[in-house]
N, C-alpha and C positions, 0 to 999 in steps of 0.2 A: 520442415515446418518450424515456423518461431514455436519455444514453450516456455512455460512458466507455470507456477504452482503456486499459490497463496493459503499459507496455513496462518488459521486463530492463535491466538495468545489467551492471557486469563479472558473471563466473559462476567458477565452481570446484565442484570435485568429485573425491573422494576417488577413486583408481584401482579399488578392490575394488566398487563401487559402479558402474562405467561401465557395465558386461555388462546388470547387472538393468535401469539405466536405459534401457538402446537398448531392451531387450525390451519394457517394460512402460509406457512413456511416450511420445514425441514416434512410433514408430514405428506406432502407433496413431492418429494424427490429421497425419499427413502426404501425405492425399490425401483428396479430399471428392469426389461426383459431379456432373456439371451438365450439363444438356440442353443439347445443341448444336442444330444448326439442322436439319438431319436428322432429329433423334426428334422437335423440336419440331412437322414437319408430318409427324410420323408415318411418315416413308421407313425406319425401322430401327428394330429390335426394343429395346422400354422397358427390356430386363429386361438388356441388354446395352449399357447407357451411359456413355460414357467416365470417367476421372478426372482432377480436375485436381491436380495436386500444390500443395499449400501448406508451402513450405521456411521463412515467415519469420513470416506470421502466420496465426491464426485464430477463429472467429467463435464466441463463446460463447451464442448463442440458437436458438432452435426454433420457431417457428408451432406447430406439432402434437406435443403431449407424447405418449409411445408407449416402449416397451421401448429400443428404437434410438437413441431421442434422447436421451434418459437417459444411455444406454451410452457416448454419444458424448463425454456434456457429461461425464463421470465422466472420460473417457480426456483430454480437453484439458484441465478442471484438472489432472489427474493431470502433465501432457506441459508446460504451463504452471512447477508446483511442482519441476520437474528443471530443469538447467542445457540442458537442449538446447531446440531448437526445439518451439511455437511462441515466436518471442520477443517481440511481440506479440498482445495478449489485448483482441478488442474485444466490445465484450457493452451488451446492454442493463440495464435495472433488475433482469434476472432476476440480473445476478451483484451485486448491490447490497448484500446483506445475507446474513451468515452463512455465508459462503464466504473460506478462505484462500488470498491470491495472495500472500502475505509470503516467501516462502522463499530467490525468487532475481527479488524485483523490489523498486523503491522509487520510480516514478514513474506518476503516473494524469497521464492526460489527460481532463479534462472534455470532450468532446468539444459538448453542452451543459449547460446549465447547470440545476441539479434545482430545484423550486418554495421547498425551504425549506433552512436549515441542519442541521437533523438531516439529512435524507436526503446531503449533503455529508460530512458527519461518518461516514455509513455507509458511502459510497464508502470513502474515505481508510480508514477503519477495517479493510479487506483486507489493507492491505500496512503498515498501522502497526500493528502485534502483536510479544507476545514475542518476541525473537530473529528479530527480524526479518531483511532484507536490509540495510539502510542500518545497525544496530548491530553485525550481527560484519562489516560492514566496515570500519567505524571502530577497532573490537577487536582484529580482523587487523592491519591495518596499524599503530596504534601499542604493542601491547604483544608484546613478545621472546619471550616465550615459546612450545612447540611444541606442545601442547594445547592444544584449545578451555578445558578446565576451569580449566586453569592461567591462560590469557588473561584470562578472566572471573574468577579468583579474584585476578588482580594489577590490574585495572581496578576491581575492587571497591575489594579492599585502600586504595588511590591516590583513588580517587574519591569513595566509596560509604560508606566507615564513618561518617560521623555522617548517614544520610541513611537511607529507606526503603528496601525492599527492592526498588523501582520500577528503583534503576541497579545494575547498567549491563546488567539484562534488558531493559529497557519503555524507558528515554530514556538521556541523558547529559545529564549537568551544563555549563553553559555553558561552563565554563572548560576542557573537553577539546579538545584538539585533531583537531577535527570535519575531516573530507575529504569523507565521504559523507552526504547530507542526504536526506529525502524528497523529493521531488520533484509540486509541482501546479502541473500545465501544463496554464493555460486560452487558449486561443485567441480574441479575439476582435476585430471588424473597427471602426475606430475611430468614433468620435461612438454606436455601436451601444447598443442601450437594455442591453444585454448588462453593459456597464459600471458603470455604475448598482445595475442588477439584484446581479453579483456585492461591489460593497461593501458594500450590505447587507444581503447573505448572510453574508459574512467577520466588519462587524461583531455580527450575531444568534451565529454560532459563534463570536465571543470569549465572550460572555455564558453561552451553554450549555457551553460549557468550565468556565468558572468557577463556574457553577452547581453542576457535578457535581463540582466537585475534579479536574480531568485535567490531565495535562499537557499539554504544547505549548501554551504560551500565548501564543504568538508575535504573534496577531490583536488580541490584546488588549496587550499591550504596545505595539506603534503605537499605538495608540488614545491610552493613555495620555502616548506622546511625542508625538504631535503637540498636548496641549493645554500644554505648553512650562511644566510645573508645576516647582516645586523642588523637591527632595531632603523636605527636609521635608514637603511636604505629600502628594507621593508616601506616605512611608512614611505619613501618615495615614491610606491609604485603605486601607492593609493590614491584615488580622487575620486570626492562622493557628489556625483549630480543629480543627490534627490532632492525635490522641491522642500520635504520635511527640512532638512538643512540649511537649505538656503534659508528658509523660514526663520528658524532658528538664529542663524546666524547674523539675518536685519536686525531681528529681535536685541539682541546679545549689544547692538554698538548704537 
């Protein structure tokens, strides 16, 4: 089975906000049940089985889809998307796609490793969204001002004006003064075909990055330094067909 794990980073949270969060988030999935050795040979009653308490993490899958399991998976992303616990989020293929863990995290753990690039790109693509976790904390920390709107209107301002509307919602520009990054943490045991396997994973996701115009093109940038080209012939291999440029470009003659 595909896995992955999604652990928190720093947290924060506005005080007016704390009350609804204990009610409606982590205090919902802060204990699960589990057959001890007692009910296991049937010496005490099914319907009366203990709980175990889960303070740090919790399990985003189910064997048996049903009202309850539903209910459950609904209250841990929910408990997940708050600054409380759980603070690790591990899950199968089921949280793979179409689900947001961005709000107060920025690192996945592949715990293995998925058959293709897209299916990686779907992982990662949870916690790399608008307004993410790793951008207002970049945000946070280096712009002065005391509003979110104002931060992002002076990171624009600073950053942003001859560029898309992509920064500083969706990425940052190189040249910002980066503290908090995504974070993909693969584990794996040396000589293991694991190694292999994930470079060219890594190199196929530079390609489909660039295919589709997205940013983080980070995969692909190695690529390109390690074949030790000049400057010149770099910029040969470049050619930008975004409308923003072309724009630009009428503009400029």
């Amino acid at each position: 089975a595909l896995g992955m794990a999604y652990a928190k980073s720093e947290l924060a949270c506005g005080p007016e906000e704390f009350v609804d969060y204990m009610n409606n988030t982590f205090l919902q999935t802060s204990h699960i049940k589990y057959i001890s050795k007692e009910h296991y040979k049937a010496q005490r009653d099914v319907s009366k089985q203990p709980y175990l308490r889960t303070h740090f993490a919790s399990g985003y899958f189910d064997a048996k889809l049903n009202d309850k399991t539903v209910q459950r998976q609904n209250s841990v992303r929910n408990a997940f998307n708050s600054p409380f616990r759980p603070f690790v989020l591990a899950t199968t293929s089921v949280g793979q796609e179409g689900l947001d863990f961005h709000l107060y995290c920025r690192k996945i753990v592949h715990w293995n490793l998925p058959s293709n690039a897209i299916d990686l790109e779907q992982r990662e693509g949870r916690i790399n969204r608008y307004l993410c976790h790793a951008i207002r904390q970049n945000v946070a920390k280096n712009e002065k001002e005391f509003e979110w709107d104002e931060k992002f209107n002076s990171a624009k301002e600073k950053y942003g004006q001859n560029t898309s509307d992509m920064i500083p919602y969706w990425c940052l520009p190189n040249n910002y003064p980066f503290k908090y990054h995504i974070e993909r943490i693969v584990p794996m045991y040396p000589f293991s075909q694991d190694i292999t396997k994930y470079e060219r994973i890594v190199d196929i996701l530079a390609l489909y990055r660039l295919t589709l115009g997205q940013p983080r093109q980070e995969e692909l940038l190695k690529i390109i330094a390690d074949q030790d080209l000049s400057d010149e012939e770099i910029n040969q291999l470049f050619f930008d067909l975004s409308p923003y440029s072309k724009d630009k470009a009428r503009n400029k003659y």
